[in-house]
C-alpha positions as CSV (number, residue, x, y, z in Angstrom):
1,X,65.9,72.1,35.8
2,X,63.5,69.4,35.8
3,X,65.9,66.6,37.7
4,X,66.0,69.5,40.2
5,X,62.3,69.7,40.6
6,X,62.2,66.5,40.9
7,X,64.6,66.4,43.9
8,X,63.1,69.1,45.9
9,X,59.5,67.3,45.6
10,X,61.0,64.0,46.5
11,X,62.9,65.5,49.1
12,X,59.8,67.3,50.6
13,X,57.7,64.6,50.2
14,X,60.0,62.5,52.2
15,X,59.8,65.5,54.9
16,X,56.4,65.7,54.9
17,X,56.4,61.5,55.5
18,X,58.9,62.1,58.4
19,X,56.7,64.9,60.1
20,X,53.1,62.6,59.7
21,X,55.1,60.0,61.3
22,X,56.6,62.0,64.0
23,X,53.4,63.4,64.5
24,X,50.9,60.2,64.8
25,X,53.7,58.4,67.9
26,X,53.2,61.4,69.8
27,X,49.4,61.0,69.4
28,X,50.0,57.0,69.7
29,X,48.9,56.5,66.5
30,X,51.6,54.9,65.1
31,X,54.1,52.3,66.5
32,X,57.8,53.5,66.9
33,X,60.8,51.2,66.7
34,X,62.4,51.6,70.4
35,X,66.6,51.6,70.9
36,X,67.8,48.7,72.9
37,X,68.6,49.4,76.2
38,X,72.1,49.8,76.3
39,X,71.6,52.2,73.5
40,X,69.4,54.6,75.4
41,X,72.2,54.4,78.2
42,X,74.5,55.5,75.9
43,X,72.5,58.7,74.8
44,X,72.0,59.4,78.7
45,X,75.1,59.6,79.2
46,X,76.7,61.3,76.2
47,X,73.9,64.2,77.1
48,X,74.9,64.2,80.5
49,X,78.8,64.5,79.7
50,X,77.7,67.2,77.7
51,X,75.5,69.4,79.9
52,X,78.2,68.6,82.2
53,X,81.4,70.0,80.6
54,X,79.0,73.0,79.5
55,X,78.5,73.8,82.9
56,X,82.5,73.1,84.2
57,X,83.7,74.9,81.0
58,X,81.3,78.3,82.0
59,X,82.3,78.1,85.1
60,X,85.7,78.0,84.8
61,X,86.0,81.1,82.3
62,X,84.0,82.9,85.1
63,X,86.4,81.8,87.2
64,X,89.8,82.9,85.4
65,X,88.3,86.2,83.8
66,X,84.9,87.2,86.6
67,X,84.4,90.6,83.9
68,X,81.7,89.3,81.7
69,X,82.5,92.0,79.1
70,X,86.2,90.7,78.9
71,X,85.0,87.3,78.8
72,X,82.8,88.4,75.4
73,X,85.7,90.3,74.0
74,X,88.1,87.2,74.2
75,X,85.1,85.0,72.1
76,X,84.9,87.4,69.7
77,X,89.0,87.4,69.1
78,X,88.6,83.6,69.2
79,X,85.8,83.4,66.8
80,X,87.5,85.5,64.3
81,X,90.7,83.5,65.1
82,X,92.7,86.8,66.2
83,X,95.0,86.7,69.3
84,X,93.4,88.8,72.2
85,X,95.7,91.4,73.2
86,X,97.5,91.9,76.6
87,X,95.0,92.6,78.9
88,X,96.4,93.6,82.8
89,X,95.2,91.5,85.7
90,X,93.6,93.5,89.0
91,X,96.7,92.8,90.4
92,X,99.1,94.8,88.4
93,X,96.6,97.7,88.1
94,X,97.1,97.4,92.0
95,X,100.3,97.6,91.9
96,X,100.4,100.2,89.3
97,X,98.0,102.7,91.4
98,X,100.2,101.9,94.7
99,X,103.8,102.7,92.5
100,X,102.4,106.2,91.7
101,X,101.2,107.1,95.2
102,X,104.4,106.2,96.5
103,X,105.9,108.2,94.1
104,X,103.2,111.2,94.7
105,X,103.3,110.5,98.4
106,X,106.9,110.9,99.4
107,X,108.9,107.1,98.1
108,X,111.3,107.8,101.2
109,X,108.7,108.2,103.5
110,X,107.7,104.6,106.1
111,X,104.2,104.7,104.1
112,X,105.8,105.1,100.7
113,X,108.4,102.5,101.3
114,X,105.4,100.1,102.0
115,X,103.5,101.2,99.5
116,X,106.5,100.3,97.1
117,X,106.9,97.2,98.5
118,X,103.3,96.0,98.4
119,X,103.6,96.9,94.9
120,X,106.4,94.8,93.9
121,X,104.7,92.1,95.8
122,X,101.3,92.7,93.6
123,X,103.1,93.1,90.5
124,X,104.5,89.2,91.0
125,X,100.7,88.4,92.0
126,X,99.1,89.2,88.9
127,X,102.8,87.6,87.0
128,X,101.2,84.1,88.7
129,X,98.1,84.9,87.7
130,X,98.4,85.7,84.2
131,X,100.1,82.4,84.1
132,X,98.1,80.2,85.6
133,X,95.3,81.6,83.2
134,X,97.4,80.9,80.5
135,X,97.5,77.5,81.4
136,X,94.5,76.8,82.3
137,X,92.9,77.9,79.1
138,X,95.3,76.1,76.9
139,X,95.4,72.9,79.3
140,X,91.3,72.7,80.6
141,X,89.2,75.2,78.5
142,X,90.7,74.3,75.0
143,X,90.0,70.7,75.4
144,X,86.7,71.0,76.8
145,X,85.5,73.6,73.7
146,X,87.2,71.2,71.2
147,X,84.5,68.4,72.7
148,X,81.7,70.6,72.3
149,X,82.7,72.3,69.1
150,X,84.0,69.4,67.5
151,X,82.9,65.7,68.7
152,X,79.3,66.7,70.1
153,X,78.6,68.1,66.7
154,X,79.5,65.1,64.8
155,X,77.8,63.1,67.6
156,X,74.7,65.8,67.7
157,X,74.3,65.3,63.0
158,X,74.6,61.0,63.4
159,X,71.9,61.2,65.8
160,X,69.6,63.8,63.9
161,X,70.2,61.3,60.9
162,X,69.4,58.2,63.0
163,X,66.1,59.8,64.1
164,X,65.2,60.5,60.6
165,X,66.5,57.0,59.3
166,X,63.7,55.6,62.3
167,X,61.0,57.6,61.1
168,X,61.8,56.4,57.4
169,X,61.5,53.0,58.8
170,X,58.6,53.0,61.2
171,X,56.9,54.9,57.9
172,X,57.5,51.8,55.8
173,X,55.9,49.5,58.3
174,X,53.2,51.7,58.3
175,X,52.9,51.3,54.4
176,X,53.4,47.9,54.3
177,X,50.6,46.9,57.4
178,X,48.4,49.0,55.2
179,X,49.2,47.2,52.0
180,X,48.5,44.0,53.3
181,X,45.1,45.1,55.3
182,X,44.4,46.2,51.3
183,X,45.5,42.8,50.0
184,X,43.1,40.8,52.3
185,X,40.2,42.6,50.5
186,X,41.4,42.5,47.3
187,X,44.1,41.0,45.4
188,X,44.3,44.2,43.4
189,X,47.2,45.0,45.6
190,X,49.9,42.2,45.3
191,X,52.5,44.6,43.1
192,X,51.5,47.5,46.3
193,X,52.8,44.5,49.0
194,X,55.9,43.8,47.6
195,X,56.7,47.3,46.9
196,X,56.3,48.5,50.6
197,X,58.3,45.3,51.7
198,X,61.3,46.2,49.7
199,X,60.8,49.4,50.9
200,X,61.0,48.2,54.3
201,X,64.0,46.3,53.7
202,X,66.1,49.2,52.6
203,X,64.8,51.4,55.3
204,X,65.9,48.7,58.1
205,X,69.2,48.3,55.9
206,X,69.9,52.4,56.7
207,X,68.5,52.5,60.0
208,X,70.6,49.5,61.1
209,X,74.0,51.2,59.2
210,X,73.0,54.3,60.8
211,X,72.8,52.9,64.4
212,X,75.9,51.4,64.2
213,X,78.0,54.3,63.2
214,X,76.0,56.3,66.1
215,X,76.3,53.5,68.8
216,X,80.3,54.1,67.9
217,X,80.4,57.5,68.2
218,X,78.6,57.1,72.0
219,X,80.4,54.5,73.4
220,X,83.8,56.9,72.1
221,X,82.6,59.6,75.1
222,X,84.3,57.1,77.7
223,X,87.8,58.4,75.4
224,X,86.2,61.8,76.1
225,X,86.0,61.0,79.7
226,X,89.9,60.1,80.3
227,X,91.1,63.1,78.1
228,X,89.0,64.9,80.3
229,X,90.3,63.6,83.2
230,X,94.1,63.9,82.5
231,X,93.0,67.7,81.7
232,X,91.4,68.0,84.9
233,X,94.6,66.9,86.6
234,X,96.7,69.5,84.6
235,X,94.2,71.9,85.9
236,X,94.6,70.8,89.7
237,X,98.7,70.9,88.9
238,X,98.7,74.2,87.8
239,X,96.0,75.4,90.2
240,X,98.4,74.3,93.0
241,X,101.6,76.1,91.6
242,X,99.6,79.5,91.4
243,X,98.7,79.3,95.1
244,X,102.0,78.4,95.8
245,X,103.6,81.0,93.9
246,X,101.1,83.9,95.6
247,X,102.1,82.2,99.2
248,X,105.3,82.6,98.6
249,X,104.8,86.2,97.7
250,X,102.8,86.7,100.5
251,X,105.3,85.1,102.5
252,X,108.1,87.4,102.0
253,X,105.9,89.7,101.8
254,X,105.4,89.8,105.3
255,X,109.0,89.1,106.2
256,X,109.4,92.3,104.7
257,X,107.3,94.2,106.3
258,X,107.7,92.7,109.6
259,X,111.4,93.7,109.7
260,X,110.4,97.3,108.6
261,X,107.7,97.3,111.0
262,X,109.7,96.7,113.9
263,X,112.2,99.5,113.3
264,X,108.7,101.8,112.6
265,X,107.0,100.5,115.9
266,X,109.5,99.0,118.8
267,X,107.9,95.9,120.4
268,X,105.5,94.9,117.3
269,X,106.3,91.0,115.8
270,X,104.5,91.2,112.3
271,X,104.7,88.1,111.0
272,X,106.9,86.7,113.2
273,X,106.0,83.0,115.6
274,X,106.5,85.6,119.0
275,X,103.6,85.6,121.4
276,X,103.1,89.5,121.0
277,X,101.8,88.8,117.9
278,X,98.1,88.2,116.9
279,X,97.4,84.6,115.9
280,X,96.6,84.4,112.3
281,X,94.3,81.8,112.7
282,X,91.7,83.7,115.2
283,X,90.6,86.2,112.9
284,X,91.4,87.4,109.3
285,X,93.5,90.1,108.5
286,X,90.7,91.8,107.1
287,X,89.4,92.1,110.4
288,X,92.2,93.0,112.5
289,X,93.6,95.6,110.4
290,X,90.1,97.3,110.2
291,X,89.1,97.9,113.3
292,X,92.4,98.5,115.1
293,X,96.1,100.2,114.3
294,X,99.4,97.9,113.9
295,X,100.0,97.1,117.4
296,X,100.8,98.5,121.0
297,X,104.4,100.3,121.4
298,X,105.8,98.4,124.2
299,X,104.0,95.1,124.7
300,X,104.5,94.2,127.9
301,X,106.3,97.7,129.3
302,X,105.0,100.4,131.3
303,X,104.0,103.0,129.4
304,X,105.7,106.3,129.9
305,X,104.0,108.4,133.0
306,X,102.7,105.4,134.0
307,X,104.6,103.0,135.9
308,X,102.9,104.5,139.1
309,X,99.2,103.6,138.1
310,X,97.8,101.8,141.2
311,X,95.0,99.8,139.7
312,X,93.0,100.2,142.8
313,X,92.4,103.8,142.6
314,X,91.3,103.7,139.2
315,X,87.8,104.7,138.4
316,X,85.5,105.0,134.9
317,X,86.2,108.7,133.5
318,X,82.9,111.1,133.6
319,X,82.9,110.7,129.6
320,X,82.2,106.8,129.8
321,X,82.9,103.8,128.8
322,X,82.6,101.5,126.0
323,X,82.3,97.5,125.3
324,X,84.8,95.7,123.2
325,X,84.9,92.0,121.7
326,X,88.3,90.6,122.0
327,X,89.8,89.2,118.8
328,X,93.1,87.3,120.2
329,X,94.1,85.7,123.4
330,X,96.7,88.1,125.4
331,X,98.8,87.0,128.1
332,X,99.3,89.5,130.8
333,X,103.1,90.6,131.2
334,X,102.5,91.6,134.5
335,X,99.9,92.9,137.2
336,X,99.0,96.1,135.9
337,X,97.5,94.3,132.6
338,X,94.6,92.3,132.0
339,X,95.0,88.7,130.6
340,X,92.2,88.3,127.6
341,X,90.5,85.6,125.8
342,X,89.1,85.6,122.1
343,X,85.5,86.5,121.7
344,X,84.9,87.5,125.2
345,X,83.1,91.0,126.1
346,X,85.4,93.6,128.3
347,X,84.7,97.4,129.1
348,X,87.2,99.9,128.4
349,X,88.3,103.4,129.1
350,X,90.9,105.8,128.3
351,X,92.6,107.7,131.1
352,X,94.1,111.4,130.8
353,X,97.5,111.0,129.5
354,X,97.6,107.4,128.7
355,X,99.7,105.8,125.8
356,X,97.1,105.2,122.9
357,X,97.9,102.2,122.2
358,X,96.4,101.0,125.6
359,X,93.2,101.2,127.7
360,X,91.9,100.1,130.9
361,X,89.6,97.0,130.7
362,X,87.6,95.9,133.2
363,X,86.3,92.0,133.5
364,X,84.2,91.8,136.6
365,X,85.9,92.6,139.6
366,X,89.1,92.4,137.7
367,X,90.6,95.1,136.0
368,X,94.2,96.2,134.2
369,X,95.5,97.9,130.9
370,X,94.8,95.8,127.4
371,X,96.3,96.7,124.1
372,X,94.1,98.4,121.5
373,X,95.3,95.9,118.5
374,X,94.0,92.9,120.6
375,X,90.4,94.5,120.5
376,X,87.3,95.5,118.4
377,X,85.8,98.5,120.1
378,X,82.0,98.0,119.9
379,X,79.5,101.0,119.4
């Protein structure tokens, strides 16, 4: 009991000595033994690789899993060392909720045949993605919490101990500057001198030990720095075979759907490289398929009850007209129809009887029929 009292006093008054210490460089009362310079570089970096990877490795978990209360669900299984269960990416739940409406809907029907197809091709979406998740946790994330769990702890104690072993030792040249101010007064204090030296010569002794094993331990975070590049590359690699993989969905996908397409709708190239169809690159599909339908029965043809319309006579209708942007070039197939350019501002009208798929635009003096899919109709 008493060798235990004993510790805790020395112990607190060694605390105590620390915290005066401490206390007196921030006031500039006391000298303080600086780190060479290469040393402080060392520290800058080492906290900037770590506020660094912090950063990347929050990121990225926002990045594979955006629900933050998943994202806390899967620490909790980690920290209690338990396998998360399944969990089903967006994308199967997409194609899920399409499966049943196709099956609600009518499966046979053109809408629930897409619908069915869509879903297969959604399914295989979140497939990739639960893969590429997968690897990128075990490949990136897993490395970069091992860094920050494991090495910057270590790194984090031998640099609280080196602090402390400094403060020990700017203490004892504290002591022993006193001692010897003492001695010059009186000679009472010889035994007090060569106390506070040896004290001083232990305390360098641990400092210096205790600098080397931290100095170490710094200059190993350029090892941290390749590991973390070769997981970086592992990242990019499996990165690029997700996007690949959902492309080549996409892909045939489309094919798909363009072949059904043109047995739905005659004259409609989904997909295809044939000038009826939309450039992909003018506006997004988002875009195109919101403001307008599919595509125009008959590119190019004269639509039924109309392959008498003399341009000439054609006048506004009493109900009005309306302005629309143009989304994709259009080449005129002949003289009844307007040739249009992206991004340019037409009127348009609807006659009685007209196909709906087409309307009359007017450009200036020029005017001729345009198909509906090639514009958004402006209120």
């Amino acid at each position: 009991m008493d060798f235990n009292m004993k510790k805790l006093a020395s112990d607190a008054g060694i605390f105590f000595t620390r915290a005066v210490q401490f206390t007196e460089e921030k006031f500039g009362q006391a000298e303080k033994t600086e780190l060479d310079a290469h040393f402080e570089n060392l520290l800058a970096r080492a906290d900037s690789t770590k506020n660094w990877t912090e950063k990347i490795l929050r990121q990225t978990e926002v990045l594979l899993q955006p629900n933050p209360s998943a994202r806390v669900e899967e620490l909790l299984y980690e920290k209690l060392d338990r396998k998360a269960p399944s969990r089903v990416t967006n994308g199967e739940l997409l194609a899920q909720y399409m499966a049943e409406a196709a099956g609600e809907l009518g499966p046979t029907t053109p809408y629930g045949k897409t619908l069915i197809k869509v879903a297969e091709a959604e399914k295989r979406l979140g497939a990739a993605e639960r893969d590429f998740i997968h690897t990128a946790s075990i490949n990136f994330l897993t490395p970069l919490r091992n860094f920050l769990e494991g090495d910057w702890k270590t790194i984090s104690k031998e640099r609280r101990l080196l602090q402390n072993r400094r403060l020990d030792l700017d203490a004892c040249k504290a002591r022993l500057k006193k001692a010897k101010a003492a001695e010059a007064k009186a000679t009472l204090w010889n035994d007090e001198v060569d106390k506070a030296e040896q004290e001083l010569r232990v305390a360098q002794t641990e400092f210096d030990r205790q600098a080397e094993v931290t100095r170490l331990l710094l200059e190993g975070i350029s090892s941290t720095h390749v590991n973390h590049l070769r997981c970086l590359h592992e990242f990019v690699e499996s990165q690029t075979t997700y996007y690949a993989q959902c492309y080549r969905h996409m892909l045939d996908l489309q094919k798909q759907l363009g072949s059904s397409q043109g047995a739905i709708f005659p004259g409609t190239f989904v997909g295809t490289t044939e000038p009826a169809s939309p450039p992909l690159s003018s506006t997004s599909p988002t875009t195109a398929a919101a403001t307008m339908p599919v595509g125009p029965s008959g590119a190019g043809l004269a639509p039924p009850g109309e392959a008498a319309l003399r341009l000439e006579e054609v006048s506004p209708p009493a109900s009005g007209t309306r302005k629309a942007r143009v989304l994709y070039d259009y080449e005129a197939a002949d003289s009844s129809e307007l040739a249009l350019l992206a991004d340019e501002l037409i009127t348009v009208y609807s006659l009685p009887g007209m196909d709906p798929d087409w309307l009359i635009g007017e450009r200036g003096n020029k005017k001729g029929k345009v198909p509906v899919t090639y514009l958004e109709l402006l209120s």
